[in-house]
mmCIF file of the N, C-alpha and C atoms, coordinates in Angstrom:
data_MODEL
# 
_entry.id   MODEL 
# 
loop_
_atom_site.group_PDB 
_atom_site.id 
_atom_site.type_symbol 
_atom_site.label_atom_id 
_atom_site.label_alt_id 
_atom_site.label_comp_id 
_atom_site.label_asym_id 
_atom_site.label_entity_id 
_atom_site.label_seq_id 
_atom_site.pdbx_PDB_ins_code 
_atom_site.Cartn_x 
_atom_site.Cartn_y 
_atom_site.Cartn_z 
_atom_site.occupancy 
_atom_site.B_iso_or_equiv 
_atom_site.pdbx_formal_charge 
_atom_site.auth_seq_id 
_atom_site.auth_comp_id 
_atom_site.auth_asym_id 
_atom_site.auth_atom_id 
_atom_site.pdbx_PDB_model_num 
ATOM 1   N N  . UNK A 1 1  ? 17.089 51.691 89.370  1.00 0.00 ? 1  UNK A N  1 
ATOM 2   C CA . UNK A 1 1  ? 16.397 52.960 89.216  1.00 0.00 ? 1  UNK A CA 1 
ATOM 3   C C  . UNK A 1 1  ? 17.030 53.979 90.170  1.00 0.00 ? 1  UNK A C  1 
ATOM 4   N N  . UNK A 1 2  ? 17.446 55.070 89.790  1.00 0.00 ? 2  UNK A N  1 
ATOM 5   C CA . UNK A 1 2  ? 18.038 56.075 90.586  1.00 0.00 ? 2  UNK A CA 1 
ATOM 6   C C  . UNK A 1 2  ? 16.907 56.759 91.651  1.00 0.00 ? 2  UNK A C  1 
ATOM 7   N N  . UNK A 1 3  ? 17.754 57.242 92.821  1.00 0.00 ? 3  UNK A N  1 
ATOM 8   C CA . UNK A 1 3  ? 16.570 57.059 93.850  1.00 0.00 ? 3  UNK A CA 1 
ATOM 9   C C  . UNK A 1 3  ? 17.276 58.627 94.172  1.00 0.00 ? 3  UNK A C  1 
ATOM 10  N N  . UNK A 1 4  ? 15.997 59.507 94.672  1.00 0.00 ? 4  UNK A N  1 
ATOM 11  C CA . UNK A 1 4  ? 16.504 60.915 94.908  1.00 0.00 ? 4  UNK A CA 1 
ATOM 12  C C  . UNK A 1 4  ? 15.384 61.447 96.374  1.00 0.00 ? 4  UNK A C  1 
ATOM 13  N N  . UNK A 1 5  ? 16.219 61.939 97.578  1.00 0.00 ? 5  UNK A N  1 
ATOM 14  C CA . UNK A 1 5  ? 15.076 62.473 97.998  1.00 0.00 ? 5  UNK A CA 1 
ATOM 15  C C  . UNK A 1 5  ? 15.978 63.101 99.016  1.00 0.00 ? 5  UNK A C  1 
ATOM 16  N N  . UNK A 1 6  ? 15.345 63.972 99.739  1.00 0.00 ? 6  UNK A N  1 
ATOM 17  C CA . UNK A 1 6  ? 16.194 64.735 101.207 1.00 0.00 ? 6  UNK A CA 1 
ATOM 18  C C  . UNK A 1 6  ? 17.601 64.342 101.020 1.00 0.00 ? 6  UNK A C  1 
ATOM 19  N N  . UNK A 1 7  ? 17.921 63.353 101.554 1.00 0.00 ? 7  UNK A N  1 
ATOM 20  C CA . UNK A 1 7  ? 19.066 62.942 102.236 1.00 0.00 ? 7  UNK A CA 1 
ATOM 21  C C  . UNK A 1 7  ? 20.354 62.314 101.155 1.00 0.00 ? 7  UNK A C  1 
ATOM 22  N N  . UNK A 1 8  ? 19.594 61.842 100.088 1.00 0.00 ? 8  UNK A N  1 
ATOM 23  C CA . UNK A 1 8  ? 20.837 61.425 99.104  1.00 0.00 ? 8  UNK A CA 1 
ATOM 24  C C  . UNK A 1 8  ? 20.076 61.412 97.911  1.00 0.00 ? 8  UNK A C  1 
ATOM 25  N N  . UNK A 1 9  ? 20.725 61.707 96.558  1.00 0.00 ? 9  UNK A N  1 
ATOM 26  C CA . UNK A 1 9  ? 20.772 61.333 95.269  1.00 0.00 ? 9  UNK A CA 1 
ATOM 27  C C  . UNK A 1 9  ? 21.173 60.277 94.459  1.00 0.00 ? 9  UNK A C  1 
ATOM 28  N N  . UNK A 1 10 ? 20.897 59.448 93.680  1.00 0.00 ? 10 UNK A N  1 
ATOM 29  C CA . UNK A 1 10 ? 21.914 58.678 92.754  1.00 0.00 ? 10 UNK A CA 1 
ATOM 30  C C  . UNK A 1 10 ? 21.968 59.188 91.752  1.00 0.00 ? 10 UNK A C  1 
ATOM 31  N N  . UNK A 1 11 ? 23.130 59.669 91.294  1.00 0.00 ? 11 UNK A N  1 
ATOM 32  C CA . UNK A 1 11 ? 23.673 60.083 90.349  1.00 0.00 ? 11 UNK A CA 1 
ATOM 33  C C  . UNK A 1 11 ? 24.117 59.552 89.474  1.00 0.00 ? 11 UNK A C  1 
ATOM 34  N N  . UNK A 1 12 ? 24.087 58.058 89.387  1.00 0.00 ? 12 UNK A N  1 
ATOM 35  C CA . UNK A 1 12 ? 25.014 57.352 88.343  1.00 0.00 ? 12 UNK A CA 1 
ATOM 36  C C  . UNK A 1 12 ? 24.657 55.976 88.756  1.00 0.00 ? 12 UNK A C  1 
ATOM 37  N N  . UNK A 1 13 ? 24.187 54.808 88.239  1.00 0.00 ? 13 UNK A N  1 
ATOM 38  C CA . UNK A 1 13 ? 24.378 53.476 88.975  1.00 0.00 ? 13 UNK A CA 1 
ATOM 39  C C  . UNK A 1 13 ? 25.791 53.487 89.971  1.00 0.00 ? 13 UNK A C  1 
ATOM 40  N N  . UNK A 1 14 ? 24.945 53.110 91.125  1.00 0.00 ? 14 UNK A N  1 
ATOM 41  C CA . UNK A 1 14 ? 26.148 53.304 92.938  1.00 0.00 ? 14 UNK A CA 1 
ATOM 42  C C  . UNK A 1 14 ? 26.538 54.523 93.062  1.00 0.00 ? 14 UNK A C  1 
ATOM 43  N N  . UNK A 1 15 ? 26.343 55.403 92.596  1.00 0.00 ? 15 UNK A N  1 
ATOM 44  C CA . UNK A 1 15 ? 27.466 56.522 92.987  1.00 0.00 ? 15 UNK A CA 1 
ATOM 45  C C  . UNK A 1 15 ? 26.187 57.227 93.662  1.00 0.00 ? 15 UNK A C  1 
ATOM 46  N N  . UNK A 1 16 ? 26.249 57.587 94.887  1.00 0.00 ? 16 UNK A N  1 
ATOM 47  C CA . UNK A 1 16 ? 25.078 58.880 95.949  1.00 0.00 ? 16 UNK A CA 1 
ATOM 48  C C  . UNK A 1 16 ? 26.155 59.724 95.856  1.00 0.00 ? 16 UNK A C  1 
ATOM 49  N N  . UNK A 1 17 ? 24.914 60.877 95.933  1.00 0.00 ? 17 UNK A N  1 
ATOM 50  C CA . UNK A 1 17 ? 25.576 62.131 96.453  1.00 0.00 ? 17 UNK A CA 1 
ATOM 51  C C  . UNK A 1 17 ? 24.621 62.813 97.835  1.00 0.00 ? 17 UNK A C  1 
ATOM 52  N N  . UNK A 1 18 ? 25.730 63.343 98.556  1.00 0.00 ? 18 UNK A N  1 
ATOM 53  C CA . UNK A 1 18 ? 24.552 63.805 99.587  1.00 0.00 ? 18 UNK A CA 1 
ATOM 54  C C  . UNK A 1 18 ? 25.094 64.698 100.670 1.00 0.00 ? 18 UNK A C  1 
ATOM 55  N N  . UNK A 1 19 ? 24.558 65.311 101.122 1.00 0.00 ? 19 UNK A N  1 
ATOM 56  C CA . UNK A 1 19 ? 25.200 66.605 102.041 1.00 0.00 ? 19 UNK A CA 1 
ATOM 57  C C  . UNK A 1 19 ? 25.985 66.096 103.667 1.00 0.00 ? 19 UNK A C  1 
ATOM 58  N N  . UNK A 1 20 ? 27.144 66.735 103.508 1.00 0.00 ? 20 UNK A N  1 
ATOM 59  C CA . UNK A 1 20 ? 27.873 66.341 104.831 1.00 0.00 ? 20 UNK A CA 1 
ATOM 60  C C  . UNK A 1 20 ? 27.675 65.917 106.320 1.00 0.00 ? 20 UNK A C  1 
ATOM 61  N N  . UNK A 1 21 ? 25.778 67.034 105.952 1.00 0.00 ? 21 UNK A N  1 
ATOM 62  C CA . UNK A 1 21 ? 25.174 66.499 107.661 1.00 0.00 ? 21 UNK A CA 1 
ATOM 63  C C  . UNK A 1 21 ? 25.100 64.978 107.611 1.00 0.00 ? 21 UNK A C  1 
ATOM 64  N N  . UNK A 1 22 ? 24.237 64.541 106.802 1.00 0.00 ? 22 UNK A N  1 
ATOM 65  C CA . UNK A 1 22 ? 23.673 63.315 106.352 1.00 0.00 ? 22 UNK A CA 1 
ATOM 66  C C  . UNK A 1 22 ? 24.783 62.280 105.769 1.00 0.00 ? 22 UNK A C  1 
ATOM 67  N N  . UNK A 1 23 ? 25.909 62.372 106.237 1.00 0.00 ? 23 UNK A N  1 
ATOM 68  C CA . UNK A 1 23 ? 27.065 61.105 105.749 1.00 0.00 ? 23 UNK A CA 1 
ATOM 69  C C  . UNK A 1 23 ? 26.836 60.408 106.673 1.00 0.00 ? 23 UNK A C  1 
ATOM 70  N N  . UNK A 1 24 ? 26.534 60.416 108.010 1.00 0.00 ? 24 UNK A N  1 
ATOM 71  C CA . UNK A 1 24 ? 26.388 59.560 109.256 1.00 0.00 ? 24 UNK A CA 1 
ATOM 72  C C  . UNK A 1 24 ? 25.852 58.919 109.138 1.00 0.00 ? 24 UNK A C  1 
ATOM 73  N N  . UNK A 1 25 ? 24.636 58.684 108.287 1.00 0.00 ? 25 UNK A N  1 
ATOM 74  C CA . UNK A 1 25 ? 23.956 57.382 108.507 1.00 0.00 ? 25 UNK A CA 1 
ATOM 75  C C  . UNK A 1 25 ? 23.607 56.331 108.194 1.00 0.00 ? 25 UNK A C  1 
ATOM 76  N N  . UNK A 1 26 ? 23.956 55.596 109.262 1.00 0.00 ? 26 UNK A N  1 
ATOM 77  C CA . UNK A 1 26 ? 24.617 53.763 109.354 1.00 0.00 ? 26 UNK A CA 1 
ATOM 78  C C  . UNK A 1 26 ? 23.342 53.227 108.487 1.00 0.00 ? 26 UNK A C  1 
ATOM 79  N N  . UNK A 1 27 ? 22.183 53.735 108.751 1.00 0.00 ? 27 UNK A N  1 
ATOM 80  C CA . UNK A 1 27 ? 21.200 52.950 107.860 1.00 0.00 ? 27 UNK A CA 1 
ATOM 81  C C  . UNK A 1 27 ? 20.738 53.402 106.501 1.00 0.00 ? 27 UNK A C  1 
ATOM 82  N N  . UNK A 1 28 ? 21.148 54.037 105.728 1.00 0.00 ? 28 UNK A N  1 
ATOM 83  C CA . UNK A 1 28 ? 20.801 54.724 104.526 1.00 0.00 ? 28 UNK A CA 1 
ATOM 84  C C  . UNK A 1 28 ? 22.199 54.149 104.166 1.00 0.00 ? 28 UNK A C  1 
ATOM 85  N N  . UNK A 1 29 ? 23.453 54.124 104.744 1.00 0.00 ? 29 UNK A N  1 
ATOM 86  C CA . UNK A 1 29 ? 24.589 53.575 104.112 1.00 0.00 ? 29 UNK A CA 1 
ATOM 87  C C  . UNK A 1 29 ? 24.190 52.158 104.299 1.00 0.00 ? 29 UNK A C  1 
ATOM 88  N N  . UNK A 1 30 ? 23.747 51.083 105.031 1.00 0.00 ? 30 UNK A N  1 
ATOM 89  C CA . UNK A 1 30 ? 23.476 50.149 104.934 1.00 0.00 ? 30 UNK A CA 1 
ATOM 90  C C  . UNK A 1 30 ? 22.588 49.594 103.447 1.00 0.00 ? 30 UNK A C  1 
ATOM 91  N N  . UNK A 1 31 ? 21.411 50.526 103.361 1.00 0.00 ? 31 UNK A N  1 
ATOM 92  C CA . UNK A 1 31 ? 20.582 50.101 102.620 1.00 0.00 ? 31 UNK A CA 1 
ATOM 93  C C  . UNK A 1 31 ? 20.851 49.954 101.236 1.00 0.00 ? 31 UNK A C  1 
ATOM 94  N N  . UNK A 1 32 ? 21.794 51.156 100.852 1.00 0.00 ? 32 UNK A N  1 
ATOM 95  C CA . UNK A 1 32 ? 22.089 50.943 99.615  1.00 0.00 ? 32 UNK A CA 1 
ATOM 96  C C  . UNK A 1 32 ? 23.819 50.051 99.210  1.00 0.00 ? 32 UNK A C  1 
ATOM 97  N N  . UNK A 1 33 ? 24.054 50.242 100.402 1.00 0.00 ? 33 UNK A N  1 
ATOM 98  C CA . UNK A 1 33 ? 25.333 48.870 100.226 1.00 0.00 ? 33 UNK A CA 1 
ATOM 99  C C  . UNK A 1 33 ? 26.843 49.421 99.820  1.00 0.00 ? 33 UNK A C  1 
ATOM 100 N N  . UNK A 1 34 ? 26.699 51.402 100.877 1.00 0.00 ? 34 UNK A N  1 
ATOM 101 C CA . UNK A 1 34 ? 27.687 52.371 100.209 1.00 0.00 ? 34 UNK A CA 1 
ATOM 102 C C  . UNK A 1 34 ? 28.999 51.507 100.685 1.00 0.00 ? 34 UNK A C  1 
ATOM 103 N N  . UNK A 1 35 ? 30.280 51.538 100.178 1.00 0.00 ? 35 UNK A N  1 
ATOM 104 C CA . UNK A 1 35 ? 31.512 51.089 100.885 1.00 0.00 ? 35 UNK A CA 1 
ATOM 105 C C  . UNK A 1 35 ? 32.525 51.864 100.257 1.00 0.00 ? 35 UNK A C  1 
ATOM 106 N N  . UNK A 1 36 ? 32.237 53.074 100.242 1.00 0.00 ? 36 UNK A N  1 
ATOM 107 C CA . UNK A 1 36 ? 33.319 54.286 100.139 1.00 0.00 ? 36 UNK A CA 1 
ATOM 108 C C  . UNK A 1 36 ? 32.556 54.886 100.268 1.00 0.00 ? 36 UNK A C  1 
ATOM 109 N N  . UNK A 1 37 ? 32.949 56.570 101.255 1.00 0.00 ? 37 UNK A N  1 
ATOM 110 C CA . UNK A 1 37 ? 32.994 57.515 101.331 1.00 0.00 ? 37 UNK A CA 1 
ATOM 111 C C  . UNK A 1 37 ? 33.674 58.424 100.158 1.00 0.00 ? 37 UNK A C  1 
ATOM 112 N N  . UNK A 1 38 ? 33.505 59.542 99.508  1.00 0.00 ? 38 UNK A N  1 
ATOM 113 C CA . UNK A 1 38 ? 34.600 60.391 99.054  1.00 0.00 ? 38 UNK A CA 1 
ATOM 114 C C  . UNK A 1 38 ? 33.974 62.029 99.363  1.00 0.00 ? 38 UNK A C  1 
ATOM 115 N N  . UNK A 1 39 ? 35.025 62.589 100.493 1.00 0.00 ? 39 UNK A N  1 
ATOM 116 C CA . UNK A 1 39 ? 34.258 63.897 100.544 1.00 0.00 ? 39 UNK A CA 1 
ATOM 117 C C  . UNK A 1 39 ? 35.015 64.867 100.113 1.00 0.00 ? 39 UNK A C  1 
ATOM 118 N N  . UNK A 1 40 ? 33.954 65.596 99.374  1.00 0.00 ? 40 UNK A N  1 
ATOM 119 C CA . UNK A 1 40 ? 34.714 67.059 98.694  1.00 0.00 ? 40 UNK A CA 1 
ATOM 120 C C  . UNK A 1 40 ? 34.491 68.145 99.007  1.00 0.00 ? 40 UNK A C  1 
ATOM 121 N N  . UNK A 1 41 ? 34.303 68.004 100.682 1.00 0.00 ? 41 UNK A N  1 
ATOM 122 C CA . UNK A 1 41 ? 34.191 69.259 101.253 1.00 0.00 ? 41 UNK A CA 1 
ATOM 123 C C  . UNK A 1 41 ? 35.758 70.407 101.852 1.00 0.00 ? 41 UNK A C  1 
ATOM 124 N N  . UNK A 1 42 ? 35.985 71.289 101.969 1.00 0.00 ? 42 UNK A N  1 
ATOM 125 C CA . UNK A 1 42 ? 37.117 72.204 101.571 1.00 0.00 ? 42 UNK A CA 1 
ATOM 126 C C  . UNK A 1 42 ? 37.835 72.224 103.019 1.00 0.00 ? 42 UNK A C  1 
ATOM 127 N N  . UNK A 1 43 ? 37.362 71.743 103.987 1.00 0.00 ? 43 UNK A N  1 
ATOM 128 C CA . UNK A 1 43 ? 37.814 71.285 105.313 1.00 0.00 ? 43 UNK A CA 1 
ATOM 129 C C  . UNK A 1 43 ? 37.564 69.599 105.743 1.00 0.00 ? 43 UNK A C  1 
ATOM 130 N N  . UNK A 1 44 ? 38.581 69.392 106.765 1.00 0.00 ? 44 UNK A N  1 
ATOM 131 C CA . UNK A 1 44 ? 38.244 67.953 107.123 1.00 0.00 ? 44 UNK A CA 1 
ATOM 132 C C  . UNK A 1 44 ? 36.880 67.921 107.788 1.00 0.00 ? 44 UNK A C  1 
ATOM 133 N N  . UNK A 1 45 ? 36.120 67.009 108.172 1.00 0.00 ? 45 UNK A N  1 
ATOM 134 C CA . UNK A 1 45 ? 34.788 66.286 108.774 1.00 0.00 ? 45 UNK A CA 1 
ATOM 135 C C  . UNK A 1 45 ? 35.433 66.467 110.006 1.00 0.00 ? 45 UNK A C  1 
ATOM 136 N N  . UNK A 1 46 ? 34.289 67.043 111.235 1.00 0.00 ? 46 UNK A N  1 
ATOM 137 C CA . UNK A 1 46 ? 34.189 66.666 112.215 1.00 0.00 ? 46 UNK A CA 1 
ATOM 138 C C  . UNK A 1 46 ? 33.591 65.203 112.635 1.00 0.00 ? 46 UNK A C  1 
ATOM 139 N N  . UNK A 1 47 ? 33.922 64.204 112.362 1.00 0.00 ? 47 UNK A N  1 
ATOM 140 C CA . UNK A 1 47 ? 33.683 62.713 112.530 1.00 0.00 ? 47 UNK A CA 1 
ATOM 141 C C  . UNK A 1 47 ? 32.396 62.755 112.631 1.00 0.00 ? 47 UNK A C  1 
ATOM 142 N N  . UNK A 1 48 ? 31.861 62.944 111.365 1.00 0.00 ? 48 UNK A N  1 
ATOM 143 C CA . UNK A 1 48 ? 30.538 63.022 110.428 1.00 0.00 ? 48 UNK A CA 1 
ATOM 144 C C  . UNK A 1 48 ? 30.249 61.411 109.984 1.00 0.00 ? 48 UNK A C  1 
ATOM 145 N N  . UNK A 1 49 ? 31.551 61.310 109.579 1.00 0.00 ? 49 UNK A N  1 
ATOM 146 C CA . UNK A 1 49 ? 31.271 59.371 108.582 1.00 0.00 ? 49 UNK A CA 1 
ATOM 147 C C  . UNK A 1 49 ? 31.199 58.638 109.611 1.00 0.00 ? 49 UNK A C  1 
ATOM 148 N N  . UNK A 1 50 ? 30.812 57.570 108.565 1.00 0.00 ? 50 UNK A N  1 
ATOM 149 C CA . UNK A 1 50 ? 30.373 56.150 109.577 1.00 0.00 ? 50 UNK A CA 1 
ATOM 150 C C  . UNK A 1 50 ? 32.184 55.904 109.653 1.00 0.00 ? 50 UNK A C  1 
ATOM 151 N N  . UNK A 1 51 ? 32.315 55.422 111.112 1.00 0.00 ? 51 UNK A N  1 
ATOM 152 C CA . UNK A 1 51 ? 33.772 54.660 111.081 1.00 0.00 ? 51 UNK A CA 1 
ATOM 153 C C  . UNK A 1 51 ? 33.549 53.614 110.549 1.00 0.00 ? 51 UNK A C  1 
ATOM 154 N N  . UNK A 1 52 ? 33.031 52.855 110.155 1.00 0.00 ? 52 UNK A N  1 
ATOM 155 C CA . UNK A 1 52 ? 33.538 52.155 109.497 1.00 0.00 ? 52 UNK A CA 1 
ATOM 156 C C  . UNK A 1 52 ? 34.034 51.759 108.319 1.00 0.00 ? 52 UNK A C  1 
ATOM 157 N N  . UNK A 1 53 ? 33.583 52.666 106.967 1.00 0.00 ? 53 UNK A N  1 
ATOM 158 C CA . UNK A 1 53 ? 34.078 53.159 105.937 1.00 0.00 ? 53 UNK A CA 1 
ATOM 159 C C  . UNK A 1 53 ? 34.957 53.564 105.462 1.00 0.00 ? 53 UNK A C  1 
ATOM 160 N N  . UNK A 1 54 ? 35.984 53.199 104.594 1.00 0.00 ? 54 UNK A N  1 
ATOM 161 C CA . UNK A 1 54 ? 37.102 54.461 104.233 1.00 0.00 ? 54 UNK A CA 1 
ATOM 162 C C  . UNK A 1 54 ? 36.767 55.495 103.741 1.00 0.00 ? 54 UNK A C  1 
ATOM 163 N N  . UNK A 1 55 ? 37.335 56.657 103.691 1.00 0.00 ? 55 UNK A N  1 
ATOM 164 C CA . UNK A 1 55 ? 37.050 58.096 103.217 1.00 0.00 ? 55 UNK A CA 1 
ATOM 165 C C  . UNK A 1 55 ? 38.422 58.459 102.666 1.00 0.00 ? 55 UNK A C  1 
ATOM 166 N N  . UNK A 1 56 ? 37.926 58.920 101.227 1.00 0.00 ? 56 UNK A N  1 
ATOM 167 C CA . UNK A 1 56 ? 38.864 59.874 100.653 1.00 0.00 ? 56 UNK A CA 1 
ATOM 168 C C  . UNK A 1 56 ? 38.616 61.287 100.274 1.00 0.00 ? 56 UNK A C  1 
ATOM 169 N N  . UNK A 1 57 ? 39.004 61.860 100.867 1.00 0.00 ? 57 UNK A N  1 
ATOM 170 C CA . UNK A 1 57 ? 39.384 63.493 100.903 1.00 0.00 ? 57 UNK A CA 1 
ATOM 171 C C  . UNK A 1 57 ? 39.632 64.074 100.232 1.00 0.00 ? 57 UNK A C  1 
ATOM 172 N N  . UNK A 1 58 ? 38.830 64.794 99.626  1.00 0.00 ? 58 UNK A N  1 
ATOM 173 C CA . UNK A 1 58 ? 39.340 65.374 97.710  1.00 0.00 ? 58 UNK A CA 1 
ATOM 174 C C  . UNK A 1 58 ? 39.087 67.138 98.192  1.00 0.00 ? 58 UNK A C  1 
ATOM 175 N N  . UNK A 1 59 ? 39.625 67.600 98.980  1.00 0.00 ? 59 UNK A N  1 
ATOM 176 C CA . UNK A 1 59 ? 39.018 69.243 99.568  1.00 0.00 ? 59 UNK A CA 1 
ATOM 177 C C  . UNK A 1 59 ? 38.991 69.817 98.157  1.00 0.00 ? 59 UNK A C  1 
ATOM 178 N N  . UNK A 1 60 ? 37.781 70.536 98.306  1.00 0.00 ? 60 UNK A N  1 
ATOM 179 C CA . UNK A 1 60 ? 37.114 71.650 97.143  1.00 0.00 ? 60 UNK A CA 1 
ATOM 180 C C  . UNK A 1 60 ? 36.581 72.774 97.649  1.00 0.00 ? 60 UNK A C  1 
ATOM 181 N N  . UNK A 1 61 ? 37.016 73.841 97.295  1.00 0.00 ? 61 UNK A N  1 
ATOM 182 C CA . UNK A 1 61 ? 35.963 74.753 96.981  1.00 0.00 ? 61 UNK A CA 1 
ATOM 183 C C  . UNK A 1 61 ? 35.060 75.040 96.365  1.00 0.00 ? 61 UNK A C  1 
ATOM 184 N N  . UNK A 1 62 ? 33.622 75.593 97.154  1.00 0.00 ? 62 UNK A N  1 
ATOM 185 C CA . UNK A 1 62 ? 32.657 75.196 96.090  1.00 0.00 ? 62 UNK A CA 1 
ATOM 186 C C  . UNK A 1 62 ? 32.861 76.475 95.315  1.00 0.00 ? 62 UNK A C  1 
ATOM 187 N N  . UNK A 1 63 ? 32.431 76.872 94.144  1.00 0.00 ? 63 UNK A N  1 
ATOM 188 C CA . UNK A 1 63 ? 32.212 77.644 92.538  1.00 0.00 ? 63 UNK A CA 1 
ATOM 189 C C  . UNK A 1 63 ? 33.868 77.734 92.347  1.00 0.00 ? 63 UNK A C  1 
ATOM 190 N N  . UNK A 1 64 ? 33.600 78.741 91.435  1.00 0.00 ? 64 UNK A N  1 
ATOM 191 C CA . UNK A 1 64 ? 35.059 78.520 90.419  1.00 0.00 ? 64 UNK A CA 1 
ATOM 192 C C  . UNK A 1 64 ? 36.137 78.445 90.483  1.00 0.00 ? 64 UNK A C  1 
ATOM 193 N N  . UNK A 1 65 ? 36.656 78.576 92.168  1.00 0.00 ? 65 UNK A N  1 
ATOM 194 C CA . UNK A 1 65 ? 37.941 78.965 92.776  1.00 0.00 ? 65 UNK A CA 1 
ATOM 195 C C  . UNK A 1 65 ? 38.929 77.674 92.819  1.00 0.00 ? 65 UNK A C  1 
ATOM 196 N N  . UNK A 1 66 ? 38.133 76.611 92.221  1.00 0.00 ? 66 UNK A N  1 
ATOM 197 C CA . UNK A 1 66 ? 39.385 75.151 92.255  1.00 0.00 ? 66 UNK A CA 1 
ATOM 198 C C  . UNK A 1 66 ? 39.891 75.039 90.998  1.00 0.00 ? 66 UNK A C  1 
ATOM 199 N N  . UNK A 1 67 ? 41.184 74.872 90.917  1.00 0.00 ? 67 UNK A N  1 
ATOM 200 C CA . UNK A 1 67 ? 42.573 74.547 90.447  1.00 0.00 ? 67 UNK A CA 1 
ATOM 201 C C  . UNK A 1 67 ? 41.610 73.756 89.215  1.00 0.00 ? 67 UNK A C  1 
ATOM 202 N N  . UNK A 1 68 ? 41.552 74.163 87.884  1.00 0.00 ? 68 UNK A N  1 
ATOM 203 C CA . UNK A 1 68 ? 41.521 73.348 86.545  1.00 0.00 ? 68 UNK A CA 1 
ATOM 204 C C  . UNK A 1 68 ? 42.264 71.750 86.963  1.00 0.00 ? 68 UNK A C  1 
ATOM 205 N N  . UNK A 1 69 ? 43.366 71.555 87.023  1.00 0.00 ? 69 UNK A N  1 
ATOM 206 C CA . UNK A 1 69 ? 43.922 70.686 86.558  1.00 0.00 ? 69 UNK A CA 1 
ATOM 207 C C  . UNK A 1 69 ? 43.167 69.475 88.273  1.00 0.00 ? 69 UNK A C  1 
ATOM 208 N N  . UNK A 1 70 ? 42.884 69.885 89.043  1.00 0.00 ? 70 UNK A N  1 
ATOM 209 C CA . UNK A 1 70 ? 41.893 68.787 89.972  1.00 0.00 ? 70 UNK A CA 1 
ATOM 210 C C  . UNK A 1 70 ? 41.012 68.086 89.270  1.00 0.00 ? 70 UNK A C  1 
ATOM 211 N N  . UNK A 1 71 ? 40.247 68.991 87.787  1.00 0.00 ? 71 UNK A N  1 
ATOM 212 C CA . UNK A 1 71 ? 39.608 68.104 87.053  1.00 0.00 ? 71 UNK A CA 1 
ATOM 213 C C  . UNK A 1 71 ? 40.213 67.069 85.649  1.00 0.00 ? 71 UNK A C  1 
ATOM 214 N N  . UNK A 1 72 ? 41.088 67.578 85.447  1.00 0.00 ? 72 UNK A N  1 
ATOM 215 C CA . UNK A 1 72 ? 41.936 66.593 84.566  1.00 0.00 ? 72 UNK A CA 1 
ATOM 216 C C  . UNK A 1 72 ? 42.468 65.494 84.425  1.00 0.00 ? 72 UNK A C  1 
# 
């Protein structure tokens, strides 16, 4: 069942979404059993993520200003 509240969304069976403040935490990433990061924020993280996770870096701008072919 997709679970939605403050801090994260499920958007898809496993896939959360959730705002950059809120990537830090070890126990909300614990609970649901995250083991990737992917952030699509338009600058790097000030060491926001859990270290222990990998993170992949997809920089975006948010509304219409990103490159078509990023979605292709």
């Amino acid at each position: 069942m997709p679970i939605s509240s403050e801090e994260m969304d499920e958007v898809a069976d496993g896939l959360f979404v959730r705002p950059v403040k809120n990537a830090g935490d070890e126990a909300l990433i614990r609970e649901h059993s995250i083991v990737i990061i992917v952030s699509l924020i338009h600058s790097e993280p000030d060491g926001r993520f859990s270290s222990d996770l990998p993170v992949e870096n997809i920089p975006m701008i948010d509304g219409p200003r990103n490159e078509q072919q990023r979605f292709d």
